[in-house]
LODO-683513 format. One record per residue: residue in three letters; x, z, y of N, C-alpha, C in turn. Coordinates in pm, whole numbers, padded with zeros to 5 digits, always signed. Layout:
residues N
ALAXZYXZYXZY;...
end
This chain:
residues 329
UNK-01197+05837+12439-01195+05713+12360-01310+05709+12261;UNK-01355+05864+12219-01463+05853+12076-01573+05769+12137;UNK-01601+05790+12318-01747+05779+12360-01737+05658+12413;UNK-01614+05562+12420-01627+05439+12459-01622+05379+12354;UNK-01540+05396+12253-01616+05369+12116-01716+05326+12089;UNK-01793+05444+12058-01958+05480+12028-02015+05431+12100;UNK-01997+05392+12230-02070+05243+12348-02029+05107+12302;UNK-01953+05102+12263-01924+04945+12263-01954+04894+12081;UNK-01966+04932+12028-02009+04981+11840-02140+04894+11857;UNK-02257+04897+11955-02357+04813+11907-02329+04719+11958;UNK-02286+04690+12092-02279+04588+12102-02135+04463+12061;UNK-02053+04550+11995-01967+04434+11890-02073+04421+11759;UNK-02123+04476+11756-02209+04452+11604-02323+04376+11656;UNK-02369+04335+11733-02474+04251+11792-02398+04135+11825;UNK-02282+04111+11874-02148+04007+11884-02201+03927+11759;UNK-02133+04026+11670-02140+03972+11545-02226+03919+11444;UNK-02364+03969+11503-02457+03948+11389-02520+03761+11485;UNK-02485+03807+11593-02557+03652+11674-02404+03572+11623;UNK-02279+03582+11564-02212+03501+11556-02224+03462+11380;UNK-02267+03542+11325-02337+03511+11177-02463+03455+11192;UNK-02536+03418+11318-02665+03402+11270-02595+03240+11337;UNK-02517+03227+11448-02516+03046+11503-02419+03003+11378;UNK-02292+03091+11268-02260+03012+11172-02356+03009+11091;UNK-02455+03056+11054-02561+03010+10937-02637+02845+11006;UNK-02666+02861+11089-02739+02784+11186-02661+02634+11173;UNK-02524+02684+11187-02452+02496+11207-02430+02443+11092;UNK-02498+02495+10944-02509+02435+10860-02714+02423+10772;UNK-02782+02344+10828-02924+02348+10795-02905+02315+10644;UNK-02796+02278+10572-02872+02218+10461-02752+02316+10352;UNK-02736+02456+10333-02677+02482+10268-02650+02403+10116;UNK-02761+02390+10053-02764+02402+09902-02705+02178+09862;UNK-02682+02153+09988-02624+02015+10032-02516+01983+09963;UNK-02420+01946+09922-02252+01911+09940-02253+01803+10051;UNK-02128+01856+10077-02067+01767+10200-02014+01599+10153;UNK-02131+01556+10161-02119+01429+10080-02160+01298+10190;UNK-02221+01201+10200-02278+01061+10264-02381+01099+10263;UNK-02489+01131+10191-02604+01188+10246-02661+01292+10333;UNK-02616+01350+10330-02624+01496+10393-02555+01460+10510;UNK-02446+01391+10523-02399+01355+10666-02491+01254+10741;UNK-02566+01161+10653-02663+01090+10718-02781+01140+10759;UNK-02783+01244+10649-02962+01285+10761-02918+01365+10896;UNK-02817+01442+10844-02787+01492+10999-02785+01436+11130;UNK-02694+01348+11071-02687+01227+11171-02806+01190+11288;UNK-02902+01144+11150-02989+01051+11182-03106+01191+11267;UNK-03152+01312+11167-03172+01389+11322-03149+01443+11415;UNK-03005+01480+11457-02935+01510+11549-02979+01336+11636;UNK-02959+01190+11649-02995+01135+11718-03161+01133+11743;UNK-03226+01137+11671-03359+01104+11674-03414+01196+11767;UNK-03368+01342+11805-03437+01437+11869-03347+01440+12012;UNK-03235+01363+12018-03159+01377+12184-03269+01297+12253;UNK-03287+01382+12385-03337+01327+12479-03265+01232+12540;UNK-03258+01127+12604-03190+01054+12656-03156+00952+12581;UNK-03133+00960+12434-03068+00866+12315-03138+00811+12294;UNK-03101+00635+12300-03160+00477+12286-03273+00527+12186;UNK-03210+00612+12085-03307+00559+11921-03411+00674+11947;UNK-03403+00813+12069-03524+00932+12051-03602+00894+12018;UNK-03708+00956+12004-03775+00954+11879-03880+01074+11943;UNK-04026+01085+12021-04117+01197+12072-04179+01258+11971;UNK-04170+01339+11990-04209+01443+11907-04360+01410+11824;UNK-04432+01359+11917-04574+01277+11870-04573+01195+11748;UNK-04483+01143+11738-04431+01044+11620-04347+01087+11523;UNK-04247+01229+11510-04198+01187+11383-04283+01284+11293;UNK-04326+01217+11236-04371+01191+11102-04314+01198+10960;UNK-04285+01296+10890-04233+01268+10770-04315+01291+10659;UNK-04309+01239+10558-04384+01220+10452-04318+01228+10256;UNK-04378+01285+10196-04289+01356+10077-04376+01348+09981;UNK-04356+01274+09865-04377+01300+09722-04367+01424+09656;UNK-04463+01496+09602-04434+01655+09496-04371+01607+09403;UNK-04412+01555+09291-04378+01566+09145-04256+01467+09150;UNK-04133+01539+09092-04020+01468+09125-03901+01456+09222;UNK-03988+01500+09349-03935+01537+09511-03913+01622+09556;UNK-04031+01680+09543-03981+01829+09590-04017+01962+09458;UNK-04070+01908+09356-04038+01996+09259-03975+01891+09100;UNK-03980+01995+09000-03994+01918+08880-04069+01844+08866;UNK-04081+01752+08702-04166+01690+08619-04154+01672+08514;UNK-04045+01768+08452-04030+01717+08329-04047+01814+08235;UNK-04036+01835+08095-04064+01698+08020-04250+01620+08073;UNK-04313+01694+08161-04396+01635+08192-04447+01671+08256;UNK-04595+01621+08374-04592+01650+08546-04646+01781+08470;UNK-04622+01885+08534-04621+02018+08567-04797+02046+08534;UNK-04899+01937+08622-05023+01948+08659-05073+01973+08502;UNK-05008+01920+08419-05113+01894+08266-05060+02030+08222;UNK-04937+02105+08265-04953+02195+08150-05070+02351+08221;UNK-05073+02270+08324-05212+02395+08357-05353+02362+08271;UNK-05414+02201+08311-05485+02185+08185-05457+02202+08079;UNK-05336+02231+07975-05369+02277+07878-05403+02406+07862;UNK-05321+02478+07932-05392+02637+07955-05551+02639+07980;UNK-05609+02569+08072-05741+02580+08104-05784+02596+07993;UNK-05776+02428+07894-05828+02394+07791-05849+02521+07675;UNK-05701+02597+07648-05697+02692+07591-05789+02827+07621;UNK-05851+02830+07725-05938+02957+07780-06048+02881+07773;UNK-06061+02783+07741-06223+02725+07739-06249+02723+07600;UNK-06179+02717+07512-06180+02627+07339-06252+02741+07299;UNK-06278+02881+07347-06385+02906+07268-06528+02905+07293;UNK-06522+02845+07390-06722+02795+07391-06706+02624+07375;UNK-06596+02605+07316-06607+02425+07251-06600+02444+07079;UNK-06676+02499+07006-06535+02440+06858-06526+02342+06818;UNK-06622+02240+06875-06583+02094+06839-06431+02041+06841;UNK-06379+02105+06990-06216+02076+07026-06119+02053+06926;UNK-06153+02168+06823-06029+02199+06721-06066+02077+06619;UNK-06106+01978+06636-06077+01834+06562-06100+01770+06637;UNK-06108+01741+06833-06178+01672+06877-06017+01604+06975;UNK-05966+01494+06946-05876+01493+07102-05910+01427+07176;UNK-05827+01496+07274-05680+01550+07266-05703+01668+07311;UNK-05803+01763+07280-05816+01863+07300-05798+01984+07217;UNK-05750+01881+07080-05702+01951+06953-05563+02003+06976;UNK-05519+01931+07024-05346+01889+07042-05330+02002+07180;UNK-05418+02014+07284-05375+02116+07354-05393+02195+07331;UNK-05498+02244+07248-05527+02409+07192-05379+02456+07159;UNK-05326+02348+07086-05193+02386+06952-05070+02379+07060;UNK-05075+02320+07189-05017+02284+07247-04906+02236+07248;UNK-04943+02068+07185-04859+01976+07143-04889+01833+07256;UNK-04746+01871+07323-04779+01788+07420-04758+01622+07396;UNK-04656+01610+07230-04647+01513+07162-04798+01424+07147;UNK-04875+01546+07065-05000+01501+07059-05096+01432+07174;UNK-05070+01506+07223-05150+01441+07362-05101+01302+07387;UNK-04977+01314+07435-04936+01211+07479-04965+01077+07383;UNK-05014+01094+07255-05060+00983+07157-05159+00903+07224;UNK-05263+01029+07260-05371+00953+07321-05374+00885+07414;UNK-05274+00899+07513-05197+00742+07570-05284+00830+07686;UNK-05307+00717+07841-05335+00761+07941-05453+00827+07981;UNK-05544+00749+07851-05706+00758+07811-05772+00912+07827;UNK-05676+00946+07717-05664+01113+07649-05616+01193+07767;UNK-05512+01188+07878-05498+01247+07932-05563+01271+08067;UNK-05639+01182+08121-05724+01164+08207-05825+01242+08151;UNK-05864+01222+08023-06018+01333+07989-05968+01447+07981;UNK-05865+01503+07946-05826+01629+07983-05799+01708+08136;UNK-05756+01593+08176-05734+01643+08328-05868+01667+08350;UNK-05938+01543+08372-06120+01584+08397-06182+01697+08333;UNK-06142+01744+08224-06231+01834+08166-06174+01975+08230;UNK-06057+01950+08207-06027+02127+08285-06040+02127+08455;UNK-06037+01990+08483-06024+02058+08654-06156+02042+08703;UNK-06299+02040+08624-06420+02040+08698-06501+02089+08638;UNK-06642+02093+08676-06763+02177+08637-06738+02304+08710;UNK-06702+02349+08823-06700+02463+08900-06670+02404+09019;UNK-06684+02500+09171-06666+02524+09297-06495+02466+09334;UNK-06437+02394+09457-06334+02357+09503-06306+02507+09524;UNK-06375+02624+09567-06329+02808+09570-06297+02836+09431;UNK-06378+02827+09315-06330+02872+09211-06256+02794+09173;UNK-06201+02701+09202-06079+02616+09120-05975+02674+09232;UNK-05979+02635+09343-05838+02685+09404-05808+02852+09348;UNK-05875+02960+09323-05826+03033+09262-05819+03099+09130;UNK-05788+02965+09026-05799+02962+08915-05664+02925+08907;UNK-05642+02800+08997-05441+02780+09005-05367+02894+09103;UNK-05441+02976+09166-05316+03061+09214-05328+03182+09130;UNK-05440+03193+09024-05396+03305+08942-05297+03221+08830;UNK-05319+03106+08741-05225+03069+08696-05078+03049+08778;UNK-05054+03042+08831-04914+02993+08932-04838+03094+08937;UNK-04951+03276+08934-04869+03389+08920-04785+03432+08798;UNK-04843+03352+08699-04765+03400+08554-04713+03294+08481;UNK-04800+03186+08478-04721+03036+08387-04546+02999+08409;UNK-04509+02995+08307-04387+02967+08304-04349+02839+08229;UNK-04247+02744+08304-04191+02649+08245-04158+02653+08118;UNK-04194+02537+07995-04127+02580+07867-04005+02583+07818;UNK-03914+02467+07919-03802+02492+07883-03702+02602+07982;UNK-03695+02637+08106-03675+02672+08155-03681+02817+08178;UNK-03822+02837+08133-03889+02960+08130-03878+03002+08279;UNK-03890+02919+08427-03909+02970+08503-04037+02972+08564;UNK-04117+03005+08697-04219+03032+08715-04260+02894+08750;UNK-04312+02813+08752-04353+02620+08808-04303+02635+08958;UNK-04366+02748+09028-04363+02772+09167-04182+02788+09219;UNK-04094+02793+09106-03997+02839+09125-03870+02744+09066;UNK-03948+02630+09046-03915+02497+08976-03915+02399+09103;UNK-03927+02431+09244-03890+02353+09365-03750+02355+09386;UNK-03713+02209+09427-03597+02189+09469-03515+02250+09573;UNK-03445+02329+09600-03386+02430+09709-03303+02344+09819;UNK-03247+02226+09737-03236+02126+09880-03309+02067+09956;UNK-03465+02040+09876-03545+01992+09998-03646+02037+10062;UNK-03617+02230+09997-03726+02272+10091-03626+02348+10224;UNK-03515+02308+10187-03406+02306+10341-03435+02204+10438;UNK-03443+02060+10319-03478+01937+10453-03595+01981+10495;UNK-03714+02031+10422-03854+02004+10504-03830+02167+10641;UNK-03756+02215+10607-03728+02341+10694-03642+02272+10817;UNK-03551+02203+10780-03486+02147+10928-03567+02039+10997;UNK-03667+01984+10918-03724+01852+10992-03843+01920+11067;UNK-03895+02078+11046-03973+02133+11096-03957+02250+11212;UNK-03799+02273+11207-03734+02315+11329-03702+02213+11426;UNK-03697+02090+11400-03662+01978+11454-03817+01908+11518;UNK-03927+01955+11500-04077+01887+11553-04107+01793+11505;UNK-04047+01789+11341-04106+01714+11272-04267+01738+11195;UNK-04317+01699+11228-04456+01682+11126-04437+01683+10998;UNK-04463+01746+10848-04447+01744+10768-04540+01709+10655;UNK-04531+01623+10592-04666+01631+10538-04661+01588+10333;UNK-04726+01595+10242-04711+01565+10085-04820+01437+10114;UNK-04792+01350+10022-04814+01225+09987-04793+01218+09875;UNK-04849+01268+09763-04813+01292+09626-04946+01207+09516;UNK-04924+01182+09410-05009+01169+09319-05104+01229+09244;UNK-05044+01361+09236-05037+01448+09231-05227+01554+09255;UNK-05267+01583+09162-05364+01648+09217-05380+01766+09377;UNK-05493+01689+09503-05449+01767+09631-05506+01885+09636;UNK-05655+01907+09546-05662+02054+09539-05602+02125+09452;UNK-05511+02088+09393-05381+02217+09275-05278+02202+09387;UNK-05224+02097+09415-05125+02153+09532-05135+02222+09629;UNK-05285+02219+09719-05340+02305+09806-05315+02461+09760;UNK-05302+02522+09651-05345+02638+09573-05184+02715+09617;UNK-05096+02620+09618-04958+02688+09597-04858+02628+09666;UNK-04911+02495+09739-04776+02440+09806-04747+02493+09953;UNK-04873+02475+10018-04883+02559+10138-04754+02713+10145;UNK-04746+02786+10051-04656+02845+10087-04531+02838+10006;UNK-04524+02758+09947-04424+02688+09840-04274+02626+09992;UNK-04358+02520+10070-04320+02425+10097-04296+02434+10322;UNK-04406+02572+10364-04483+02605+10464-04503+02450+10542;UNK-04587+02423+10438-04675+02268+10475-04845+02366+10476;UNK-04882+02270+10549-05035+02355+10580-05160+02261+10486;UNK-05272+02281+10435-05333+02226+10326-05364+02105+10394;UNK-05402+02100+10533-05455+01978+10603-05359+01845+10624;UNK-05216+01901+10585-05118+01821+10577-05072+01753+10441;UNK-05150+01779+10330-05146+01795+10165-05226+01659+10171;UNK-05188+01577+10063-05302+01463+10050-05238+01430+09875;UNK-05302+01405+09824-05309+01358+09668-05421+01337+09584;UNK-05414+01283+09462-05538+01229+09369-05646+01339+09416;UNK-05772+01320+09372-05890+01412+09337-05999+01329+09280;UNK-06092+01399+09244-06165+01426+09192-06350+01405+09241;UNK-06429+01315+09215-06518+01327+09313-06582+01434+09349;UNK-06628+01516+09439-06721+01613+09476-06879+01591+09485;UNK-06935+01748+09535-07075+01718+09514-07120+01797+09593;UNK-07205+01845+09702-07248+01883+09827-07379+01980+09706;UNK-07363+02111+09695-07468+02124+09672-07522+02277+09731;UNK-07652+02303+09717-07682+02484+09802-07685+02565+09632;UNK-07590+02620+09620-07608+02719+09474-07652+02860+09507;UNK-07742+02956+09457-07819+03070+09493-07785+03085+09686;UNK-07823+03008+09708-07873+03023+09855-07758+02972+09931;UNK-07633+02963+09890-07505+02919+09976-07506+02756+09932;UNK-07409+02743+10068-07330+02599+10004-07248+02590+09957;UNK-07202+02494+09840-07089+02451+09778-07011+02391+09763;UNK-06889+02315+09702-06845+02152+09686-06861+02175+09547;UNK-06926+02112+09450-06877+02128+09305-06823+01974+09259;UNK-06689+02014+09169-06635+01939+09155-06677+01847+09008;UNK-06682+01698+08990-06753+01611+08921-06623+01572+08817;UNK-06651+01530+08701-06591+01491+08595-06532+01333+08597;UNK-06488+01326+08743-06488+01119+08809-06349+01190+08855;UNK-06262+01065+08861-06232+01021+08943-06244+00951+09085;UNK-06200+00989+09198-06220+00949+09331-06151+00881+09364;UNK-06061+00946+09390-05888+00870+09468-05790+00928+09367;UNK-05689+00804+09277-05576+00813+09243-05448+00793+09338;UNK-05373+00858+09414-05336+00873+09523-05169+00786+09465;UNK-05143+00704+09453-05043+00644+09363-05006+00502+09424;UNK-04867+00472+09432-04798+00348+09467-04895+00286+09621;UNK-04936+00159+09577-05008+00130+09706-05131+00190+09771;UNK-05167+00301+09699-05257+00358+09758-05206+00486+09858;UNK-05093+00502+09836-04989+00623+09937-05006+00568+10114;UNK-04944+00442+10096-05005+00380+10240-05112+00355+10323;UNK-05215+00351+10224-05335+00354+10329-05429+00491+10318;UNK-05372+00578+10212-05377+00729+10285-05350+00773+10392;UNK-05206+00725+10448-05133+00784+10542-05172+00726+10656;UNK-05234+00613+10675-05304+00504+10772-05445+00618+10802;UNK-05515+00595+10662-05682+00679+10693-05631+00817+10741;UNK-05532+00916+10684-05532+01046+10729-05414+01080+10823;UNK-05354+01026+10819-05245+01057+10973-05248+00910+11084;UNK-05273+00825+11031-05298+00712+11164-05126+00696+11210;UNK-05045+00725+11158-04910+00646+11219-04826+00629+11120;UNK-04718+00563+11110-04662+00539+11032-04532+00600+11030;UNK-04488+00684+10907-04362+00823+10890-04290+00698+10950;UNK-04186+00837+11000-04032+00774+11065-03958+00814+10911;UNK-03970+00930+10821-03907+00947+10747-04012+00995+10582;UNK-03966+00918+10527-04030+00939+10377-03922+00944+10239;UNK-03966+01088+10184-03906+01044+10028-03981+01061+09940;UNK-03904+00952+09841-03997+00952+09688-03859+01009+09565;UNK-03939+00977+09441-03798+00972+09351-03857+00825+09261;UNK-03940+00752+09235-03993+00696+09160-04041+00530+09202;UNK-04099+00472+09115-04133+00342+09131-04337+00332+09220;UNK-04340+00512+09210-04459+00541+09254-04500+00536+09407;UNK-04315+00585+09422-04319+00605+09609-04249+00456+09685;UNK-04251+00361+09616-04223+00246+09647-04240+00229+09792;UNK-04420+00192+09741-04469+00166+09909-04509+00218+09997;UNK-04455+00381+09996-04481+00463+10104-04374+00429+10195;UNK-04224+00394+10072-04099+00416+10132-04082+00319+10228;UNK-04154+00145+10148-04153+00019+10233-04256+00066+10375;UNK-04327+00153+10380-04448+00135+10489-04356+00240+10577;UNK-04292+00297+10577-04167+00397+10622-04097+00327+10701;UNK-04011+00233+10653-03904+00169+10695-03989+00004+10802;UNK-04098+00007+10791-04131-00088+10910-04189-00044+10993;UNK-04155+00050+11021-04209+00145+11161-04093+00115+11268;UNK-04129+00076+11400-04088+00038+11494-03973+00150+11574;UNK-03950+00243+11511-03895+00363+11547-03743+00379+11408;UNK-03666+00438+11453-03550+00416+11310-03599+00495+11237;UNK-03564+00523+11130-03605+00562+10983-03535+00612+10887;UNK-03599+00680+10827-03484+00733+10693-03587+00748+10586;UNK-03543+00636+10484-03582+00632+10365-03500+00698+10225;UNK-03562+00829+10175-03503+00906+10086-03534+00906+09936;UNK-03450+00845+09878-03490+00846+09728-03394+00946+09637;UNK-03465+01027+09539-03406+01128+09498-03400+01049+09355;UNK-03264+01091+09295-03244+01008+09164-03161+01156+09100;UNK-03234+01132+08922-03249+01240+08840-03085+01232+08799;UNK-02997+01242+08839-02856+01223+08757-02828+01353+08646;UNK-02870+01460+08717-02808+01612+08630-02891+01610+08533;UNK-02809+01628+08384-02861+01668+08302-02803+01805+08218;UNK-02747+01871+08292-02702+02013+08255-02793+02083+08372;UNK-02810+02059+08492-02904+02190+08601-03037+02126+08546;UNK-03071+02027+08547-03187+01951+08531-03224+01839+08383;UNK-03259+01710+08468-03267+01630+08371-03232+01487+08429;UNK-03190+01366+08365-03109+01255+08406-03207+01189+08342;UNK-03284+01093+08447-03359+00966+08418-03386+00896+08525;UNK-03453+00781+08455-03477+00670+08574-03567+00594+08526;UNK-03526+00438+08437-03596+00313+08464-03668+00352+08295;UNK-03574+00407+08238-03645+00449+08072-03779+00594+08028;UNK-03754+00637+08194-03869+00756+08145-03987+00710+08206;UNK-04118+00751+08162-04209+00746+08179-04296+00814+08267;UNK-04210+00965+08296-04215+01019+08415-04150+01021+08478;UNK-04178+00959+08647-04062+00956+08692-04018+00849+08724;UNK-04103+00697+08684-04025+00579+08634-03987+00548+08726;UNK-03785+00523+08758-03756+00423+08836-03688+00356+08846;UNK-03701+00208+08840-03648+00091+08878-03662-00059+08960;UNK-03814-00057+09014-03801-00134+09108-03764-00078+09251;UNK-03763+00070+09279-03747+00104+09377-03632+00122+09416;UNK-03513+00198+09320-03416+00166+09297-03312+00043+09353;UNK-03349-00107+09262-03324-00186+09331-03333-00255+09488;UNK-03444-00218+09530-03476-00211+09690-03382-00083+09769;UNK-03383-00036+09736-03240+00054+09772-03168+00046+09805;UNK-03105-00030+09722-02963-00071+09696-02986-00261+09798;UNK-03102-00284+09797-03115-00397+09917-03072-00360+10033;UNK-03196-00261+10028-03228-00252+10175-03164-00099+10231;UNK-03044-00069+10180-03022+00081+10196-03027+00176+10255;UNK-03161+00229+10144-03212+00328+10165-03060+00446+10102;UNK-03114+00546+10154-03065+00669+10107-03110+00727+09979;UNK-02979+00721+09865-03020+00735+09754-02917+00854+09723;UNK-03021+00992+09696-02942+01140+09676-02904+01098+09534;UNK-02774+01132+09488-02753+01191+09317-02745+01274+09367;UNK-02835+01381+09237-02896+01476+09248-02694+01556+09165;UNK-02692+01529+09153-02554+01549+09026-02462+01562+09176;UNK-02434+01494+09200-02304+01496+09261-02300+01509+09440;UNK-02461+01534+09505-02471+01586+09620-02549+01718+09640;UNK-02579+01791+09516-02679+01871+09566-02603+02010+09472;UNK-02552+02122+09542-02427+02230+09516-02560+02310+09397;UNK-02688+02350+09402-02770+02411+09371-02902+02276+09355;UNK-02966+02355+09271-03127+02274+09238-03227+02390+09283;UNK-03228+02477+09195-03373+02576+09207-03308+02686+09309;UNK-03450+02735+09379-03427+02871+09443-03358+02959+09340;UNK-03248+03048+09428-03196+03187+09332-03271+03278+09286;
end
């Protein structure tokens, strides 16, 4: 009996580990509650990928498309992107001393994000410009993945990188076991997201699209460069999300989410695609895991999209009362 035992021992434990791995499996969206949403996306990709089913959906086409700031990570008390410029700012202020009376570059030294924010949109645009240029698209991408290794949220005190939503880097994980295309459509600066989302999100950089910065083609001690210019190029924002996704993917998502009045018309250019659709709007309800806003914050703002929602119903997550977890453990 010991040696039929000792034969049959791996393979009940191989039984078992393939019967722990198909129950992990029949649930893709752990960090979910078993709520109307979560039953709808299922839904909606369990039909979209049957062969044979009226609504399939080839693999060529689905298309999904995702907002960062707000969507798939934080933003608050403000987009994430500025508190790296203020750090920059802070490692630069000593070959400026003008700064320390000059803003809003006064206000980030001290790092008063009150202050800043005085200077209204004006002030924060010259800050963004000032820290994210005058060097190489190489030396800036690894200027944010050495910051990304240590910066920590202020209220939170967690790592930014660790400030992603754990429910939707499940959806972008099932829509990518599923042959979905995945891709960011964010506002969002695309070379800082390039730096850290790629393995944040396992979205690939060529799939990344957001604001930048103009560039500059130049040969520096004998190589070539991109150096990055103190302009604006592309603000990657509201109606300009759509004809990104036109110039750089050429079809139109079967599935898009926003959280804001920003992802409006990605969500409308989503939902008139000739193929069915799922339009996802993430709404801030928790204010004990997170934070609860909408039409009154300034980041974040939402209320015309909102109302189209509730028109045309879209899928609108509370974040409060469908989602069991927020951040990775």
């Amino acid at each position: 009996m010991k040696r039929i035992s000792s034969f049959f021992l791996p393979l009940v434990m191989l039984a078992f580990s393939h019967f722990s791995l198909a129950n992990t499996a029949l649930d893709p969206l752990p960090s979910w509650n078993n709520t109307d949403i979560k039953k709808q996306i299922v839904e909606y990709v369990s039909t979209v990928t049957q062969e044979g089913n009226e609504h399939f959906i080839p693999v060529s086409d689905r298309i999904a498309t995702f907002d960062n700031d707000g969507t798939l990570w934080g933003e608050k008390p403000v987009y994430f992107q500025i508190y790296f410029a203020i750090d920059q700012i802070k490692a630069q202020a000593k070959n400026h001393p003008e700064w320390k009376t000059e803003e809003p570059f006064a206000s980030a030294i001290k790092g008063d994000i009150e202050g800043i924010s005085k200077s209204g949109m004006e002030g924060i645009a010259k800050l963004i410009l000032t820290s994210h240029s005058g060097m190489t698209t190489q030396e800036f991408e690894a200027t944010v993945k050495e910051w990304i290794k240590t910066a920590r949220h202020p209220v939170t005190k967690r790592p930014f990188n660790k400030m992603i939503y754990q429910p939707m880097v499940e959806l972008l994980s099932y829509l990518q076991d599923n042959n979905f295309k995945t891709y960011i459509v964010s506002a969002g600066g695309v070379e800082f997201m390039r730096a850290w989302a790629p393995e944040a999100y396992n979205i690939p950089k060529e799939q990344i699209f957001g604001s930048s910065l103009k560039t500059e083609y130049k040969i520096v001690d004998g190589k070539p460069v991109i150096m990055r210019l103190p302009e604006i190029g592309v603000n990657n924002d509201k109606a300009q999300k759509p004809s990104t996704i036109q110039t750089y993917i050429g079809k139109k998502p079967v599935i898009a989410g926003g959280n804001s009045d920003g992802d409006l018309e990605m969500l409308q250019w989503t939902k008139s695609s000739s193929h069915p659709t799922l339009a996802i709007l993430v709404h801030h309800t928790d204010d004990k895991r997170e934070w609860a806003y909408d039409k009154d914050s300034s980041v974040g703002h939402l209320e015309k999209a909102m109302i189209l929602a509730e028109k045309d119903k879209w899928n609108v997550v509370d974040m409060k009362k469908d989602w069991n977890q927020i951040f990775p453990k």
